[in-house]
C-alpha positions, 0 to 999 in steps of 0.5 A, spaced: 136 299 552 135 292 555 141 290 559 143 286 564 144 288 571 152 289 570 154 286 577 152 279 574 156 281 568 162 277 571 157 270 569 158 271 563 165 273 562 168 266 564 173 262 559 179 264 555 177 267 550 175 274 548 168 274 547 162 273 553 159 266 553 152 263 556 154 262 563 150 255 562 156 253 558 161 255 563 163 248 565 162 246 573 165 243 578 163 236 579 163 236 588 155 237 588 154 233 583 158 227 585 154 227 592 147 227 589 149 221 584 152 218 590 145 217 593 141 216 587 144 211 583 146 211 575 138 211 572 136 218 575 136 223 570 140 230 571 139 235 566 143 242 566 138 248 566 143 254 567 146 254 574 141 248 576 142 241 576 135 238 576 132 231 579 126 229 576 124 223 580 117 222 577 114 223 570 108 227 573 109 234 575 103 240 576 103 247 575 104 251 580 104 249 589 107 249 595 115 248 594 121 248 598 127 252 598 134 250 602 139 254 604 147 253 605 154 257 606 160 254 601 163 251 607 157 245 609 153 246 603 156 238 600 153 235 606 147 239 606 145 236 600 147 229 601 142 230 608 137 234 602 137 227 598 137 223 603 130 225 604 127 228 598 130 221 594 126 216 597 120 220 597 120 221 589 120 228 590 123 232 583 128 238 586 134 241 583 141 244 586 145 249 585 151 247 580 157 248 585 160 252 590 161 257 585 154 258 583 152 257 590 156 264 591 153 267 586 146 266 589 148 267 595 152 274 593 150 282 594 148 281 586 143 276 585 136 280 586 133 280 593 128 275 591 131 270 588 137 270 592 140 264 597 137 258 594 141 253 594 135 247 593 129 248 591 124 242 592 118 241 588 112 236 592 105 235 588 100 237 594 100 241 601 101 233 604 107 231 601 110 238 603 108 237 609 112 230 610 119 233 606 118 240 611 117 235 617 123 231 615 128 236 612 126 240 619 130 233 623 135 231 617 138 238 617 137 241 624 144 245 627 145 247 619 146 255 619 144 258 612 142 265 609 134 267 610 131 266 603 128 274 604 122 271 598 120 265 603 118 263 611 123 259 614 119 253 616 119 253 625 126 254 628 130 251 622 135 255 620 136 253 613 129 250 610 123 254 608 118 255 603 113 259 599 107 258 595 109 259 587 110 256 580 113 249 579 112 248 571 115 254 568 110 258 565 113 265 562 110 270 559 114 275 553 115 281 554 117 288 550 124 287 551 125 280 549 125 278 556 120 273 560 116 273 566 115 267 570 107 267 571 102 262 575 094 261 573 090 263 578 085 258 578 079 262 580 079 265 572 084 260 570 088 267 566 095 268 568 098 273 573 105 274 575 109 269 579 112 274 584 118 273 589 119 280 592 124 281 598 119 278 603 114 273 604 108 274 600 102 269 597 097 268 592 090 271 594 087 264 592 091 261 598 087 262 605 093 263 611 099 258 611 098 251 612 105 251 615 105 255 621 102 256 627 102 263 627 104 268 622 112 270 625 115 275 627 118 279 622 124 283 622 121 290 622 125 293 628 127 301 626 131 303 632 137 298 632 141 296 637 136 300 642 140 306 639 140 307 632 133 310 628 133 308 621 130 315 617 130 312 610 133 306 606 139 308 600 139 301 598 138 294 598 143 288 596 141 281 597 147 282 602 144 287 606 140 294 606 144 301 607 141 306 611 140 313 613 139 313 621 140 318 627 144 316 634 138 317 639 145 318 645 148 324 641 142 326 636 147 325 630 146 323 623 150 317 621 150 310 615 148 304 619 150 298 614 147 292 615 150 285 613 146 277 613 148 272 614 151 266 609 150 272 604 157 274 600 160 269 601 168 269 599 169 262 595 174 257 599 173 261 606 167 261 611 167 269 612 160 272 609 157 279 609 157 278 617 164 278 617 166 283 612 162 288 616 166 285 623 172 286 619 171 293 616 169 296 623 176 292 625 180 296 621 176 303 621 177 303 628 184 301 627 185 308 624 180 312 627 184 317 630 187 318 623 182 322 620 183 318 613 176 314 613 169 315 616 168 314 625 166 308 626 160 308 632 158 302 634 158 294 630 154 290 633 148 284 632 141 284 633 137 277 631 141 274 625 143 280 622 150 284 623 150 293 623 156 298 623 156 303 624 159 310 621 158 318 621 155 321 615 159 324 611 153 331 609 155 334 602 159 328 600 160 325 593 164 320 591 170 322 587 167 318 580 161 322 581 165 328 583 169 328 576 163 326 572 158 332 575 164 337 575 169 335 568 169 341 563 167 338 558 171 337 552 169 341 546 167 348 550 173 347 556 178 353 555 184 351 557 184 355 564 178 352 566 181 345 565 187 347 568 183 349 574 179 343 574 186 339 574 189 342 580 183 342 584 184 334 583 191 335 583 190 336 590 184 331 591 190 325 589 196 329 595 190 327 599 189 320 598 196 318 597 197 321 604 191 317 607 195 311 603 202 312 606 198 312 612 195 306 613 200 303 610 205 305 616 200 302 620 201 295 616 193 297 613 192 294 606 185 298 604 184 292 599 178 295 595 182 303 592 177 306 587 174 312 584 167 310 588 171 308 595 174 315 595 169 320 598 170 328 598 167 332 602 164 339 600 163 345 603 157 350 601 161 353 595 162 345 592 168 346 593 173 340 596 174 341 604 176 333 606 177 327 603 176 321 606 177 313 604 171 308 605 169 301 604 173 297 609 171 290 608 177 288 604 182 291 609 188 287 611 194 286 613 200 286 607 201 278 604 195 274 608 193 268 604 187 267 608 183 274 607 178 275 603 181 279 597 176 284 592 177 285 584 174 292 582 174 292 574 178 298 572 182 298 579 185 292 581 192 290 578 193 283 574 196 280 580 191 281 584 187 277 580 192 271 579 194 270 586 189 273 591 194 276 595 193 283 598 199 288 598 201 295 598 203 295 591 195 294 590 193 299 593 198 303 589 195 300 583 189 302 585 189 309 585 194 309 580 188 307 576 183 312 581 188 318 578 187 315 571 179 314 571 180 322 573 181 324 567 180 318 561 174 312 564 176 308 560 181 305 565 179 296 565 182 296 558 188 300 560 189 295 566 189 290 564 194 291 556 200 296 558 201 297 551 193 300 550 195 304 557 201 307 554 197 310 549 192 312 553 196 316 557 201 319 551 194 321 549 192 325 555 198 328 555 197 331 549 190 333 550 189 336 556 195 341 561 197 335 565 202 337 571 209 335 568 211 328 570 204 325 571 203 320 566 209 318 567 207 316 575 201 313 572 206 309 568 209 307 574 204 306 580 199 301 574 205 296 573 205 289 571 210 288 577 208 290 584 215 290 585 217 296 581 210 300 583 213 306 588 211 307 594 205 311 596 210 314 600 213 315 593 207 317 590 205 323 595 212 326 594 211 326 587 205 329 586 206 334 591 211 336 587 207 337 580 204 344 578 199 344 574 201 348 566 196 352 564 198 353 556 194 357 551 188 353 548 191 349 542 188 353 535 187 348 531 185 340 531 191 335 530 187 331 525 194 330 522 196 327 528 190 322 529 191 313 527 186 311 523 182 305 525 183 300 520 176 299 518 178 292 515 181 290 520 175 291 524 171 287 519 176 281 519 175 281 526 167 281 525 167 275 520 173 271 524 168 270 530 162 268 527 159 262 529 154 259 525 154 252 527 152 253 535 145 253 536 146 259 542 148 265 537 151 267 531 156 272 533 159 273 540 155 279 542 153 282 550 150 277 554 142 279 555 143 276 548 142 269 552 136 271 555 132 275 549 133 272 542 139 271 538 136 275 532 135 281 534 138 288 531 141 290 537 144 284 539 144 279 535 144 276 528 140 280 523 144 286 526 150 284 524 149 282 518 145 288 516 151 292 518 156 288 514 152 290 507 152 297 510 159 296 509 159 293 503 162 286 505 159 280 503 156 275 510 161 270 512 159 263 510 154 259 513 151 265 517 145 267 513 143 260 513 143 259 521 138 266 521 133 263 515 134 256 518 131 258 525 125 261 524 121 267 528 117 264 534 112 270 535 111 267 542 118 267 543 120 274 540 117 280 541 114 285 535 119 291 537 125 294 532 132 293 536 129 287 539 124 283 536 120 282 529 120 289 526 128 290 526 130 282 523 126 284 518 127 291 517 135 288 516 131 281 512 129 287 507 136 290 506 140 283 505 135 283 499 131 277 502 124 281 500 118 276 500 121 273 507 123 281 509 115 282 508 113 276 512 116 278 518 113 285 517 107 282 516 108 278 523 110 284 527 104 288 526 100 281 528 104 280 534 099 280 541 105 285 544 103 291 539 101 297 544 103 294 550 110 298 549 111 305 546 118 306 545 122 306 539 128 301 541 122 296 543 115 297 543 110 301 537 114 307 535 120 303 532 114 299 529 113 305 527 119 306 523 119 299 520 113 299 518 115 306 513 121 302 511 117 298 509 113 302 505 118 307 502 121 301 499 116 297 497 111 303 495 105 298 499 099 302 502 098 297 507 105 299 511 103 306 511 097 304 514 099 299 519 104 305 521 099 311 521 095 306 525 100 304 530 103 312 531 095 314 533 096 309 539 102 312 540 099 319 539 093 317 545 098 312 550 101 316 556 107 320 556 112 316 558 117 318 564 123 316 560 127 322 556 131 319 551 131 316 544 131 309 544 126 308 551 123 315 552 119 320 549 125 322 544 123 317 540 116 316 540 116 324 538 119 322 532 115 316 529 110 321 530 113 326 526 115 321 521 108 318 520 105 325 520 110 327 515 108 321 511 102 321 511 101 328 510 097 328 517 099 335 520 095 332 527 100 327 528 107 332 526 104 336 531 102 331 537 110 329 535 112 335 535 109 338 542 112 331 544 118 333 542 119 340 546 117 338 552 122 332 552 128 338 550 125 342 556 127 337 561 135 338 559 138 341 565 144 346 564 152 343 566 159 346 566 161 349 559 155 352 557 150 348 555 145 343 557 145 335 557 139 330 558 136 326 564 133 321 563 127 321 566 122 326 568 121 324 575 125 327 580 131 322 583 135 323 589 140 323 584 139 326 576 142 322 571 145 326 565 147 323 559 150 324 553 148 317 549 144 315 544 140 310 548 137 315 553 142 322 553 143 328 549 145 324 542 140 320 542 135 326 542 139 332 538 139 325 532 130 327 533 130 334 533 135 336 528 130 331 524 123 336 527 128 343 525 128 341 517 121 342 518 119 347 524 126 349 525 123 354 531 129 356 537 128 351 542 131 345 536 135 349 534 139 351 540 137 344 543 141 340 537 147 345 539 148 343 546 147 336 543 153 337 539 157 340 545 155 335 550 157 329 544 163 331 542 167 328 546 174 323 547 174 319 554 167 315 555 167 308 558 164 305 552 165 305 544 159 302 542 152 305 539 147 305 545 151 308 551 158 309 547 163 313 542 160 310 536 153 313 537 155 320 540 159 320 533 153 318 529 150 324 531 154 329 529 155 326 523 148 327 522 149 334 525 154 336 520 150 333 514 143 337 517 147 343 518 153 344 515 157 345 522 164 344 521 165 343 528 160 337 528 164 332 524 171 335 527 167 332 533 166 326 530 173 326 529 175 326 536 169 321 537 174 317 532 180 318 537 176 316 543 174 309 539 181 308 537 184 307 544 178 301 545 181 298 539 184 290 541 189 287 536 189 280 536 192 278 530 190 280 524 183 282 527 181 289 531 176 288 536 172 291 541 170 291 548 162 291 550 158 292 556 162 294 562 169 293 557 169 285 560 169 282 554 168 284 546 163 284 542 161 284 535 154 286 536 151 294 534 148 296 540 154 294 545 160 292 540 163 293 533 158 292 528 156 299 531 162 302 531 165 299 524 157 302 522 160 310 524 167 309 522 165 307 514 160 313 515 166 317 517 170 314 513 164 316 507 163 324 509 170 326 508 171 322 501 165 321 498 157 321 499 154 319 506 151 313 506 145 315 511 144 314 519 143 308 522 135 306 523 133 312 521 128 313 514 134 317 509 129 320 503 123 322 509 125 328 513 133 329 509 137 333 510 137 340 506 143 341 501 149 345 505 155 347 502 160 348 508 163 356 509 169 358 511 169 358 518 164 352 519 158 356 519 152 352 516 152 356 508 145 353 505 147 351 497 
C-alpha cells in the first residue's frame, strides 16, 4: 500500500490531539521568520508551503534552471539566513527557507531522504549570470559558516555551506498510480516532460553542457579504503546522516562494520552535537566497556575529509532480537504448549543476559540511552542456536542525570519521562527493556507504554495465554513504571529473572470465548462520527498521513472509504460529510483512476451510498483516466479497476462495464509478471481480477491466465516454525526475506484469492494454500489493528474462510483476531478509538484505522448471529461461497 516512510511519521504526530495532522499546519517558531522580515520590510509576501517559507521578490519566474541551496546546523543557522537575505533581497531573487529550527533538523535528520535532505535555503535566480553573481556574493557573505554537504548538489569552490544544481523552479508534478506526484522538468529539445531527479550525488540534465560553475569537476568522495586501514566490501544502508558498511582491516585481515557519520546532519535540537558527535560519542563510551564483553569491540574512530567512521567488529551469524522473535516465534494457532514453553526459556535466558550487561554498565555509571528490541543483538551458532548476546547503538549513552546530552525517544521503548524531561537515567534503561522483554511476547508495546491501564491488560492477558515463568508480568509491571523511582534496579531485574522457571502446562482444550470482552461496536462508531470534520478543506475524517500527500477522497484513506463503511454498518454519515465529498469534485489531474486510491473506489462507494448517476460519472472518468495501464495492482492500478468496473455492472446490468473490465483484464493478461506477491500490490491480486473477468465474461482464457498467476505466486510461499507456509513478498531474492501474514502484501491477502479460485478449480495446491493462510492469520499479538497490514484483515479472511469452507477453526481465529483488536482499543469518553500506522496517532480510516476495524468486528458480529454481510472490496454474488453447514468437529460439511 502506499505509505510514508515511518520515520517521517513523527511530522505528522504534532499537537495535543489524538489524531495525525498535516504537518503544514503544525505551528512554527517565528526565530526565522522574524530574521527575514527584518531585512525585507512589511511589503514582501511570504507564503507557507508546508516546511517552507517562501520570498517572492519579483512577479516573474521560469520553469526550470540553475538554483542554489545553503546549508546550515541549528546553532548558526539565524545568522546564515540573515547573511542569505542580505544578499538575495537586494538582488530581487525569490528564495525560500526552512520554517524554523525544528524543520531544519528534519532536513538535516538521518530521515529526509538523501537527495533532499540539508537544504536550509534554497534560491531561485532567472539565468546562469544572476546565479553567478548570487554564487559569487553568498561565497564572501557566508565564508567560515560550516554546513552539512547537500549530497544532490556541487558545493560551489571552497564554501562550506553554499551549493547548487541545474533543476526545477516552477513545480511542474506529474501524478502517479499511488496517488502521489513527481517533480518533472521539460527538456527543451522536445519539449515533453522528464523527471526532475535529486539523487544522492550531483548529477544534470543532458541538454546542459558541463558546469558553468567550476573550473574543474572536483573531486568526489569515493575513497573505498578508509583511514588507509579499513576496505569497504558492500554497503548495508544508507541514511541522509551517513551510510553503514561491511569493510575488512587490512592489519588484522578482519571482518568489521564500518559506520559513517556527516557533518551538521542529525542534528539534536538545542545542542551543536551532530552525527560526527554521535559516532565520536558512541566510540567513547564502547570503549568505556570494551573489556565487559556486553557490546560490540570498537576498532578505531576516526575522520577522513569532512566525514567521521567508527569502527566495530562484526558480529557473523548475528540478529537482532526483533528480527530473532518475529523468525522464531511458535505461531499461535499450531504452537503446542511445549514448543511455546521452549521458545520461552530460550528467551528467558536471552533477557538474564541482558539485564546483566545493564547492571553492568550501570556499575560503570554508563546509561545506554537507546535499549530496544533492534539494539540488542544475539549472536548465533550454526545450529541458530543463542551462543551470545551483545548490546549495540551507543550514540545515546551517557552518564546518569546529565541535562546536556542529547537523549533518543525510541517509540514503544522509551518511558513517558524521558519524553517530558530529556534527562537520561538508569531507570530508562530499565524501562526500556521492560518493554524489550514485553514486545518478546506482544508487539504491540507503543500503546501499552504510553496507557498503564492498556499495559495492564495487556500483560493480564499474556499471562492467560501463553505458559510465562511466574512472576514475569508482574516484573514488567514493575520495570514499565510511570514513576522512575519506583522502577527496580537492573541489578533487581537480573536477580528476578534468574529465579523465574518456565511452566510448562498441558495445552488448553478448549478456546475461552466465554472469557472474551467484546468490543463495543457502537462506540467505535460514536468515535468515527464525533471526529468528522467537514468544515476543513485538508480532509473529512482524520486518517493516516499519506492522505495529505494523495487525495482525501480515497477508500483507502479518505472519505469515500469512511462513509462507505459507515452504510456497511448501518449507520447514517455524520451531517455536513456527504456534502464536503459531493462539493469537491474529482480532478482527474489530481487523482488517479485506481480502486484504494483514486476514481474506481470513490465511485465504487458513491455507488453503494445510493448516489448512482454521479457513482457511474466517476466510473466513466476512471476508465478515461490518462494512468489506465500504467499500473497493474489491485490497490492502484488496472486490476482494482477490474473489480470496480464489474461492481458496476453486476449492479447496474450495463454491458458497457463488462466490456471496459474484459478490456482492462486483457492488458493485464498481457503486462509482465509483477516481482511483488501479495494481494493489493502483486500478483495475488491481478490473478484475481482475472479470474473474475474470466468468470464474468465466461472467457476460459482469461480464468486460466488467472488461475496460472495464481499458483505461481503461492509457489513462492516459504515454510516457517509451526508447520505451515507464510508469504514473501516479493519474488526477488533479498538479503533478507520478508514474510507477511497481511492482507496488503502477505498470506491473508492471498488465501482471500485463492479461496475464491478453489470455488471454481479446487486443485491441491489452493487448497493446501488457504490452510497454511488460516495458520498463518490466526493470530492475537501484531503491531497494527487495521485492514492493510493489521488484525482487521487477517480476520476479515477468516471470516471468509469460514463462509467458503465451513472450517470452525477459521471463525475461532477470527475471534482471537477480535481479542488482539481489543487490546488496541483507546476510550475517550464515550468513544473507542483506534491507533493507525506505526500506532503514533488514531485514525479513522479503512486501510490503517477503525473504518476498517468497525468493518470486521460488524462482520464477526453478523456471522455468529445472523447472515454475513459480504467481504470488503470483494464481488459477493460472483464467485460466492458454496452452501456449508458446519460438522461437529469444525470439518467443512457441504449442505
Amino acid at each position: 500500500m502506499a505509505q510514508l516512510d515511518p520515520r517521517l511519521l513523527a511530522l505528522y504526530a504534532h499537537g495535543p490531539g489524538p489524531w495525525f495532522a498535516d504537518h503544514a499546519e503544525r505551528p512554527i517558531d517565528p526565530e526565522f521568520l522574524i530574521v527575514a522580515r527584518r531585512h525585507l520590510g512589511a511589503g514582501a509576501r511570504f507564503r507557507r508551503m508546508g516546511g517552507w517559507v517562501c520570498v517572492d521578490l519579483r512577479d516573474e519566474q521560469i520553469e526550470q534552471g540553475w538554483k542554489i541551496h545553503v546549508s546550515a546546523t541549528n546553532t548558526d543557522a539565524a545568522e546564515v539566513l540573515e547573511r542569505t537575505v542580505q544578499v538575495l533581497a537586494p538582488m530581487g531573487v525569490d528564495f525560500k527557507f526552512q520554517a524554523d529550527a525544528a524543520w531544519l533538523s528534519t532536513t538535516n535528520g538521518r530521515s529526509t531522504p538523501r537527495g533532499n535532505g540539508c537544504k536550509f535555503i534554497t534560491a531561485f535566480p532567472l539565468s546562469e549570470e544572476e546565479c553567478r553573481e548570487a554564487l559569487e556574493r553568498l561565497h564572501s557573505r557566508l565564508d567560515g559558516f560550516e554546513g552539512p554537504r547537500i549530497l544532490s548538489d556541487r558545493r560551489f569552490r571552497d564554501s562550506r555551506v553554499v551549493h547548487y544544481r541545474y533543476g526545477g523552479h516552477r513545480s511542474i508534478a506529474r501524478l502517479d498510480p499511488s496517488g502521489g506526484s513527481h517533480m518533472m522538468m521539460r527538456d527543451p529539445r522536445s519539449g515533453e516532460l522528464v523527471a526532475d531527479e535529486r539523487p544522492p550525488y550531483w548529477s544534470q540534465p543532458d541538454w546542459i553542457d558541463g558546469d558553468p560553475f567550476a573550473d574543474e569537476a572536483p573531486e568526489e568522495f569515493a575513497d573505498f579504503v578508509l583511514g588507509g586501514r579499513f576496505r569497504v566490501e558492500a554497503a548495508l544502508r544508507f541514511t541522509n546522516g551517513g551510510g553503514v558498511y561491511i569493510g575488512t582491516d587490512l592489519e588484522s585481515g578482519r571482518k568489521v562494520l564500518i559506520k559513517e557519520a556527516r557533518p551538521g546532519t542529525d542534528t539534536v535540537p538545542g545542542s551543536d552535537v551532530d552525527s560526527i558527535g554521535l559516532r565520536r560519542n558512541e566510540y567513547e563510551f564502547l570503549d568505556r566497556v570494551r573489556d565487559a564483553e556486553v557490546a560490540v569491540e570498537p576498532i578505531a574512530f576516526f575522520l577522513q575529509e569532512d566525514h567521521a567512521f567508527l569502527v566495530t567488529e562484526y558480529l557473523e551469524r548475528a540478529v537482532h532480537l526483533q528480527g530473532f522473535v518475529s523468525g522464531s516465534q511458535p505461531p499461535e494457532s499450531r504452537a503446542t504448549a511445549a514448543e511455546t514453553a521452549s521458545f520461552i526459556e530460550v528467551l528467558l535466558e536471552v533477557w538474564r543476559r541482558v539485564a546483566g550487561h545493564l547492571e553492568l554498565l550501570h556499575d560503570r555509571g554508563v546509561v545506554h540511552g537507546d535499549v530496544s528490541a533492534t539494539n540488542v543483538m544475539l549472536v548465533l551458532d550454526e545450529d541458530g542456536a543463542v551462543r551470545d548476546v551483545r548490546l549495540i547503538d551507543f550514540e545515546a549513552a551517557s552518564p546518569p542525570d546529565r541535562h546536556d546530552v542529547p537523549c533518543v525517544v525510541t517509540p514503544g521503548f522509551s518511558p513517558p519521562n524521558l519524553r517530558e524531561d530529556r534527562v537520561p537515567r538508569f531507570a530508562n534503561d530499565v524501562f526500556a527493556f521492560g518493554a524489550v522483554v514485553l514486545s518478546c511476547l506482544s508487539i504491540a508495546t507503543e500503546p501499552a507504554v504510553q496507557d498503564r491501564d492498556r499495559m495492564i491488560g495487556l500483560l493480564r492477558g499474556l499471562g492467560a495465554d501463553m505458559p510465562l515463568p511466574e512472576g514475569l508480568t508482574d516484573l514488567i509491571g514493575d520495570m514499565t513504571e510511570a514513576d522512575p523511582r519506583r522502577r527496580p534496579t537492573a541489578a533487581e531485574v537480573r536477580v528476578a529473572l534468574e529465579r523465574m522457571r518456565v511452566r510448562r502446562p498441558a495445552r488448553a482444550a478448549a478456546p475461552r470465548t466465554a472469557e472474551r470482552e467484546r468490543i463495543d461496536l457502537a462506540r467505535v462508531v460514536s468515535g468515527i462520527t464525533a471526529a468528522a470534520t467537514p468544515g476543513s478543506d485538508a480532509r473529512c475524517f482524520p486518517a493516516d498521513p499519506i492522505l495529505f500527500h494523495t487525495n482525501p477522497f480515497s477508500i483507502a484513506y479518505g472519505a469515500a472509504g469512511v462513509l462507505r463503511a459507515l452504510a456497511y454498518l448501518g449507520e447514517e454519515a455524520p451531517p455536513g460529510t456527504l456534502s464536503w465529498l459531493l462539493e469537491r469534485g474529482i480532478d482527474p489531474d489530481r487523482c488517479p483512476p485506481g480502486l484504494y486510491t483514486g476514481i474506481a473506489g470513490i465511485a465504487w462507494a458513491c455507488l453503494d451510498l445510493g448516489l448512482d448517476e454521479y457513482a457511474r460519472d466517476l466510473m466513466d472518468l476512471a476508465n478515461r483516466h490518462p494512468l489506465v495501464g500504467a499500473s497493474s495492482d489491485v490497490f492502484a492500478g488496472d486490476a482494482g479497476i477490474v473489480l470496480a468496473d464489474l461492481h458496476f455492472w453486476d449492479r447496474t446490468s450495463d454491458e458497457a462495464y463488462l466490456e471496459a473490465a474484459v478490456k482492462a483484464a486483457v492488458g493485464l493478461q498481457e503486462a509482465p509478471a509483477s516481482d511483488l506477491l501479495g494481494f493489493a500490490h502483486g500478483a495475488g491480486g491481478s490473478a484475481l481480477a482475472l479470474l473474475y473477468a474470466g468468470e464474468a465474461a465466461a472467457d476460459d482464457g482469461l480464468s486460466a491466465a488467472g488461475l496460472a498467476q495464481m499458483l505461481d505466486c503461492i509457489g513462492h510461499a516459504r515454510a516457517v516454525p509451526g508447520g505451515f507456509r507464510s508469504m514473501p513478498e516479493s519474488r526477488l531474492p533479498r538479503r533478507v526475506e520478508i514474510l507477511s501474514p497481511y492482507w496488503s502484501g502477505g498470506s491473508a491477502g492471498v488465501g482471500a484469492a485463492a479461496l475464491r479460485f478453489a470455488t471454481r478449480r479446487p486443485e491441491e495446491a489452493l487448497l493446501a494454500f488457504v490452510d497454511d493462510a488460516i495458520a498463518d492469520s490466526t493470530r492475537k499479538y501484531t503491531f497494527m489493528p487495521g485492514h492493510a497490514t493489521g488484525l482487521a484483515g487477517l480476520g476479515d479472511f477468516l471470516l471468509d474462510a469460514y463462509r467458503y469452507t465451513g472450517r470452525t477453526d477459521a471463525l475461532e481465529g477470527a475471534r482471537t483476531v477480535a481479542d488482539g483488536i481489543a487490546l488496541f482499543a483507546r476510550t475517550e469518553g464515550p468513544h473507542v478509538l483506534f491507533p493507525g500506522s506505526q500506532l503514533l496517532r488514531h485514525s479513522t480510516d479503512f486501510s490503517t484505522g477503525a473504518a476498517g476495524v468497525a468493518m470486521f468486528l460488524h462482520r464477526l458480529e453478523s456471522i455468529e448471529t445472523a447472515a454475513d454481510p459480504g467481504p470488503v472490496q470483494m464481488l459477493p454474488r460472483l464467485l460466492a461461497p458454496p452452501a456449508v453447514a458446519q460438522g461437529p468437529d469444525g470439518a467443512e460439511a457441504p449442505a
